[in-house]
C-alpha positions in Angstrom: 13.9 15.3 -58.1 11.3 15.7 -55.2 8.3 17.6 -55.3 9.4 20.4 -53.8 12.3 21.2 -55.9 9.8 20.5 -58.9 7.5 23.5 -57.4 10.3 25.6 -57.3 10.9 25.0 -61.2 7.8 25.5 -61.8 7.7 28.6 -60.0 10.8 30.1 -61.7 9.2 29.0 -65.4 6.8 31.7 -63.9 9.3 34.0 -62.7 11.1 34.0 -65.9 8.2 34.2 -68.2 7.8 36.7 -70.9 5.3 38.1 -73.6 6.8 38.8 -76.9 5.3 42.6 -77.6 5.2 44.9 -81.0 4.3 48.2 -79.8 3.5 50.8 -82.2 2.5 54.7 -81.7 -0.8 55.7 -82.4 -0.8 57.6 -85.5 -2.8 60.5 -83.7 1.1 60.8 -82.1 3.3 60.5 -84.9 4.7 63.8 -86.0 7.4 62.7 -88.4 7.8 61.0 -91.4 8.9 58.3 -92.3 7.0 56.6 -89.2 8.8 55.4 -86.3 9.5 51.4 -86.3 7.5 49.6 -83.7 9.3 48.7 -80.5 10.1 45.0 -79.8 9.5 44.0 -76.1 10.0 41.0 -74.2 7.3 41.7 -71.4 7.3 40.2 -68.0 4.1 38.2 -67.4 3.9 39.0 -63.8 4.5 42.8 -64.8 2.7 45.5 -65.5 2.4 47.5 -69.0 3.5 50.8 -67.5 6.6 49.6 -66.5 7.6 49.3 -70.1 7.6 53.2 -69.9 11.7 53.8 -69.7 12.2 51.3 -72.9 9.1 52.5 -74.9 10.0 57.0 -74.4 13.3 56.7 -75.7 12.1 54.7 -79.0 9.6 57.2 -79.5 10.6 60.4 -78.3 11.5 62.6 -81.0 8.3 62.0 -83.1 6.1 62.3 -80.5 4.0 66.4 -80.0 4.7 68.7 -77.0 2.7 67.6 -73.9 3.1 65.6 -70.3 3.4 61.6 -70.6 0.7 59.6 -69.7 1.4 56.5 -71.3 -1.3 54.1 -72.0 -2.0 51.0 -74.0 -4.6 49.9 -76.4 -5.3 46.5 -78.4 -7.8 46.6 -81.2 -9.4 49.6 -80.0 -9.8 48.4 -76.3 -8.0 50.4 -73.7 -6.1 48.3 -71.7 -6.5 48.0 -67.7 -3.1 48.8 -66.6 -3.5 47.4 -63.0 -3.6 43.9 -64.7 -1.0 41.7 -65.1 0.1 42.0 -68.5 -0.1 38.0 -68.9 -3.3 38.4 -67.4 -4.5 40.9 -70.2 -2.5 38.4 -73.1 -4.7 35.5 -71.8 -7.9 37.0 -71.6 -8.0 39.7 -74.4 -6.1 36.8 -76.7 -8.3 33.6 -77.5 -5.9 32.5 -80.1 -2.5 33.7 -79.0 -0.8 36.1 -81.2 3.2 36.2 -80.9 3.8 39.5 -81.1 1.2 40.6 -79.8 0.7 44.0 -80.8 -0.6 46.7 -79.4 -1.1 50.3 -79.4 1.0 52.9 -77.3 -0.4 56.5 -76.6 1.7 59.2 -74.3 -1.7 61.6 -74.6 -5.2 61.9 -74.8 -5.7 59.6 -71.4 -9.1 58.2 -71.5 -9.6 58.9 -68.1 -13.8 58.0 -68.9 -12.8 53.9 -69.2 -9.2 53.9 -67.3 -8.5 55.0 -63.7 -5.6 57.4 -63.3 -2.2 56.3 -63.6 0.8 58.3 -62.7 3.5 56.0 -63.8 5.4 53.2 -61.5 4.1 55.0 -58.1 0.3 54.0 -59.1 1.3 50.8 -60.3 3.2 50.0 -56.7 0.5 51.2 -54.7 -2.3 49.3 -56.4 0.2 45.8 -55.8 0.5 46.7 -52.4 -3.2 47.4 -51.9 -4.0 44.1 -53.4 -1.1 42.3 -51.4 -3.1 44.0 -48.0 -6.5 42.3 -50.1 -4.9 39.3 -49.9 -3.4 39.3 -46.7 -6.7 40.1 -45.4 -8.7 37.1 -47.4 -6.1 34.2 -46.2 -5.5 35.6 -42.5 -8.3 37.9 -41.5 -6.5 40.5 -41.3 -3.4 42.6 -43.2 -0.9 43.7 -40.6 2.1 41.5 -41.6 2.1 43.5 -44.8 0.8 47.0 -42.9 4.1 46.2 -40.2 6.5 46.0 -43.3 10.0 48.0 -42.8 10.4 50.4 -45.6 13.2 48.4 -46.5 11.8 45.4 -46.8 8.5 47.4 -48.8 11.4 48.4 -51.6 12.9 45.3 -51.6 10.0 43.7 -51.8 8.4 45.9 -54.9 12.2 46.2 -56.7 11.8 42.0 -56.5 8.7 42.1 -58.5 9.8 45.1 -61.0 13.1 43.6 -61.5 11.6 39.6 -62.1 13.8 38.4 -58.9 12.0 35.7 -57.3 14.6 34.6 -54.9 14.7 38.0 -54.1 10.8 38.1 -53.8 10.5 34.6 -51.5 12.9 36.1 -48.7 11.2 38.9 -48.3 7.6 37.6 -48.8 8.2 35.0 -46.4 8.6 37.2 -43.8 4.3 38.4 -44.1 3.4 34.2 -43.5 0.5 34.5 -46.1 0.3 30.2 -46.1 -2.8 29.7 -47.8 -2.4 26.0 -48.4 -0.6 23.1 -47.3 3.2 22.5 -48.0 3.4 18.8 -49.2 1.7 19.7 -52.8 4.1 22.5 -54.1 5.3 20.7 -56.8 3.9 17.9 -60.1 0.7 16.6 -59.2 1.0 13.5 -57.9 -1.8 11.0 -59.9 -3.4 9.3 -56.6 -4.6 12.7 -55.6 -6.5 12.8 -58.6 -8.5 9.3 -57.9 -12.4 10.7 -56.5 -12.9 12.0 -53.0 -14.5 8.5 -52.1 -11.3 7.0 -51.9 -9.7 9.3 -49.8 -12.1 10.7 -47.4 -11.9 7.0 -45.2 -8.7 8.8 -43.8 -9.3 10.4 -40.8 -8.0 11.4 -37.3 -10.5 13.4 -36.1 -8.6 16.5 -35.8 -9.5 20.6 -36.2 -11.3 21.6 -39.1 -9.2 24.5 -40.6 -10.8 26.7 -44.2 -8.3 27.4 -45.8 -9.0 30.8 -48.2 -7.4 31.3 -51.3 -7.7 35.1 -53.3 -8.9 34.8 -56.5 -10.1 37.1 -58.9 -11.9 35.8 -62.4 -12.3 37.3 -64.9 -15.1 35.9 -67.0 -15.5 36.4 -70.6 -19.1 35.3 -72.2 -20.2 34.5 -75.1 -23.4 34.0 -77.1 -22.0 32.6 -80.3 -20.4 29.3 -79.8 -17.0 28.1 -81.8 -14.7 24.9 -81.9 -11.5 26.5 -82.3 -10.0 29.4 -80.6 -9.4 31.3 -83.8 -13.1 31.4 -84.4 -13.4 33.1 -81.1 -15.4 36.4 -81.2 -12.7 39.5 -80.0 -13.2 41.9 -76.7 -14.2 45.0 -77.6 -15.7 46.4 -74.6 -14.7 45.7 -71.3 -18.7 45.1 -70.9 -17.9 41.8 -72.2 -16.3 41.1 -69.1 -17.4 40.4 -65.7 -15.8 40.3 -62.4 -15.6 37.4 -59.5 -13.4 38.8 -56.9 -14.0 36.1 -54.4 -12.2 33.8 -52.6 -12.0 29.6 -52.7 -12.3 28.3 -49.2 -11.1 24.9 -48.5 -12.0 23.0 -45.5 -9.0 21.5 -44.5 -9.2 18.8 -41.3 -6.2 18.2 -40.0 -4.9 14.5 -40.3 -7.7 14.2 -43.5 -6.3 13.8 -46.8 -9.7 14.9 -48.0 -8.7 18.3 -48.7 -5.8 17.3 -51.2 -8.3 16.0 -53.6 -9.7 19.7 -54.3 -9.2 20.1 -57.6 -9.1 23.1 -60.2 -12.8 22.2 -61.3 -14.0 22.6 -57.6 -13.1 25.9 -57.6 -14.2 26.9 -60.4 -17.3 25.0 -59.2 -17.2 27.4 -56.2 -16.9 30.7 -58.1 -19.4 29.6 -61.0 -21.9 27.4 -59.4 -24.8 28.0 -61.8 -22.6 27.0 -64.6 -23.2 23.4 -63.2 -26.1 23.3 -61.3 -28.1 24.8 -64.5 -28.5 21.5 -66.0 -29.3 19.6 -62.8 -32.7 21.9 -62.6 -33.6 22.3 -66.2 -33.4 17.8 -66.2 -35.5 18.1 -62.9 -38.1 20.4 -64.4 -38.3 18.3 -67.6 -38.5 15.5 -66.1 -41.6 16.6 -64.1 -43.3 17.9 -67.0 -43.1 15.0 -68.7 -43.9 12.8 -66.3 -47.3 15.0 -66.0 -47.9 14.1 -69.7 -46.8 10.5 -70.0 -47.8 9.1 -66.5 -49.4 6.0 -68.6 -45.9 5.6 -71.0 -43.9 5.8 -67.5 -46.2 3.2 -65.7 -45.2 0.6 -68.6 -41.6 2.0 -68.9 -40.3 2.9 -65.8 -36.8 4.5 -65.9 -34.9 5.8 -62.6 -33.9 9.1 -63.6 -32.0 9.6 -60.2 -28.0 10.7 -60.2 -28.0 10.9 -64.3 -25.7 13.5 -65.1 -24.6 14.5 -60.9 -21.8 13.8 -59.2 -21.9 12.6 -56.0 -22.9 16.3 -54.2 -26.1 16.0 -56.9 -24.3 19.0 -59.3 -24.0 18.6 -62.9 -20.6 18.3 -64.3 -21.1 16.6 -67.3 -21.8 18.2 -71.2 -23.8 21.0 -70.2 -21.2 22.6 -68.0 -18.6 21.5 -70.1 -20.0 22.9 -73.3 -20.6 26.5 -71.6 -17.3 26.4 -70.2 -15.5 27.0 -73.1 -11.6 27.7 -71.5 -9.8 28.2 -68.6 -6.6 29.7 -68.6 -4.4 30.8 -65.9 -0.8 31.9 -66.7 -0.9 30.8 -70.0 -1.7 27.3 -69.5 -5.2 25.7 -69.8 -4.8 23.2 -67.1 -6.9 20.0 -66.9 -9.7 21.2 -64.5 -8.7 17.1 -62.4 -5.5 19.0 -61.4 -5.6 19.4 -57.4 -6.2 23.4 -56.6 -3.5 23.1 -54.2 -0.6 22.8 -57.1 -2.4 25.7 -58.7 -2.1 27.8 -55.9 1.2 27.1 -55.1 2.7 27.3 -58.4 0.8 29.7 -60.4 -0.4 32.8 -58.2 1.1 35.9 -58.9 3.2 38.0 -56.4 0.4 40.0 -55.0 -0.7 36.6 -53.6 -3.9 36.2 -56.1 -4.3 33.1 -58.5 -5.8 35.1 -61.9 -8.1 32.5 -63.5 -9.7 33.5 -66.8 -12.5 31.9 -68.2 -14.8 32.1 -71.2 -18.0 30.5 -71.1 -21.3 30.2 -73.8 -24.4 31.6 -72.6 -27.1 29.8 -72.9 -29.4 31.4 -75.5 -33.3 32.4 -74.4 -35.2 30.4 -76.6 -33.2 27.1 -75.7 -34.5 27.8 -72.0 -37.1 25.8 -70.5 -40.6 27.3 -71.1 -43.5 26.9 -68.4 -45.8 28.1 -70.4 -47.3 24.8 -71.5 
């Protein structure tokens, strides 16, 4: 099997994927006894929670009180975005993954004061479109293959995504050329690209620098108490916890370099989170000067080249410092090793609206283990 034809498995793994959901009705909601079962959903990953609307109202119609639907989901007491991918919201709300995972359903009492309005499938469309113009914008400068879509090919296009057709979805989708990187990658990474930039960047024809921008949006959770297993990790409870890096990777791509191919997942999140590995690098630097100051007589006997401990070649720490704050990184379910080339990422594990989700929960680094320069 070539490497194409293992992208396009890879991509239908994706297509086909599905969260195993145990819905029940807030008690608030219940107006009958005995209570009503939970529902048991298989939920698309690349779908939205709204969606679910047409399987969850008939299970729970006739205990439900008088009033207009405005469904809405909660888990452990945090309202749940619905503009997120629900696989999105299952990796980052879920440490430890929990099959079923269960959550709360309300038809009232929107908390419009932490959610933006929905009004059923309509919202949820236009905010996939809007995103898909975001994204359009990011990798091509500008968003008027997707503003030029026939309505036609707009319904198609939506019904693809609602309905989990990704055949469907790539021959319409094709038609807004939104490349954002090179072809010959689409499927298993291959192991040479994962050998250090020094032995690929020799190759070179001199051509036209192309960047290459990719639409991302992180989602970082932090933490200030650490933990070895996943099951140990504290929950969300506040969307506070989380902050927001909507911000795309840019990849200078020269044509006829094979440079570019040896990008991996931990240069981008490099690029989205650089003081997670520079921190180390100026902390070492400042300790090192300070006690150089102190122990100028120890050094003079003892002389010991600091230089390039703990940097890579660009002189940025990626050793245990930023691997100890980094706690996870998870994108469609899969904590990928961070060597595997951003390319195969991209291709393979970016949702419709043409963003790659990337969720990532780091340590921060408590006050008093800062460096003090009050000596």
């Amino acid at each position: 099997m070539d490497v194409g034809a293992m992208g396009s498995e890879a991509q239908k793994y994706l297509w086909e994927g599905a969260i195993p959901l145990q819905i029940h009705l807030h008690d608030s909601e219940v107006t009958t006894l005995p209570h009503p079962s939970p529902a048991l959903v298989l939920a698309p990953r690349m779908g939205y929670l709204p969606l679910l609307l047409p399987l969850l109202k008939p299970h729970f119609s006739s205990t439900l009180p008088p009033g207009v639907d405005t469904i809405w989901f909660e888990y452990k007491g945090l309202p749940l975005k619905w503009y997120i991918p629900t696989g999105v919201l299952f990796d980052l709300l879920c440490a430890e993954q929990e099959r079923p995972w269960n959550l709360t359903v309300h038809f009232r009492g929107y908390p419009g004061n932490i959610l933006t309005p929905c009004e059923g499938e309509d919202s949820v469309k236009w905010s996939f479109i809007n995103s898909l113009k975001e994204a359009a914008y990011i990798i091509n400068g500008n968003c008027k293959n997707v503003m030029n879509m026939s309505q036609s090919d707009q319904v198609e296009l939506w019904h693809s995504v609602l309905n989990g057709n990704m055949e469907a979805y790539q021959r319409v989708s094709s038609k807004l050329k939104l490349e954002t990187v090179g072809d010959q990658y689409v499927g298993k990474p291959n192991s040479n690209l994962l050998k250090s930039q020094t032995n690929t960047s020799e190759t070179d024809t001199g051509g036209p620098v192309k960047t290459g921008r990719i639409p991302v949006r992180l989602y970082v959770w932090s933490v200030s108490k650490d933990f070895d297993d996943l099951e140990d990790a504290p929950p969300i409870d506040s969307w506070d916890q989380i902050s927001y890096v909507n911000r795309p990777v840019e990849i200078c791509i020269e044509e006829g370099k094979l440079r570019w191919k040896c990008f991996t997942l931990r240069d981008a999140v490099k690029a989205l989170l650089p003081e997670l590995f520079m921190e180390k690098t100026l902390i070492a630097d400042e300790t090192s000067r300070v006690e150089h100051e102190e122990d100028a007589s120890e050094d003079e006997k003892n002389p010991i080249n600091q230089e390039g401990v703990g940097e890579t070649e660009d002189g940025c720490c990626l050793s245990d410092e930023s691997e100890t704050k980094l706690k996870l990184v998870r994108i469609q379910g899969i904590e990928p090793k961070m060597e595997i080339p951003f390319s195969w990422v991209v291709k393979n594990l970016m949702n419709p609206e043409y963003f790659l989700h990337i969720c990532v929960c780091i340590k921060e680094v408590p006050q008093g283990k800062q460096l003090s320069h009050d000596r």
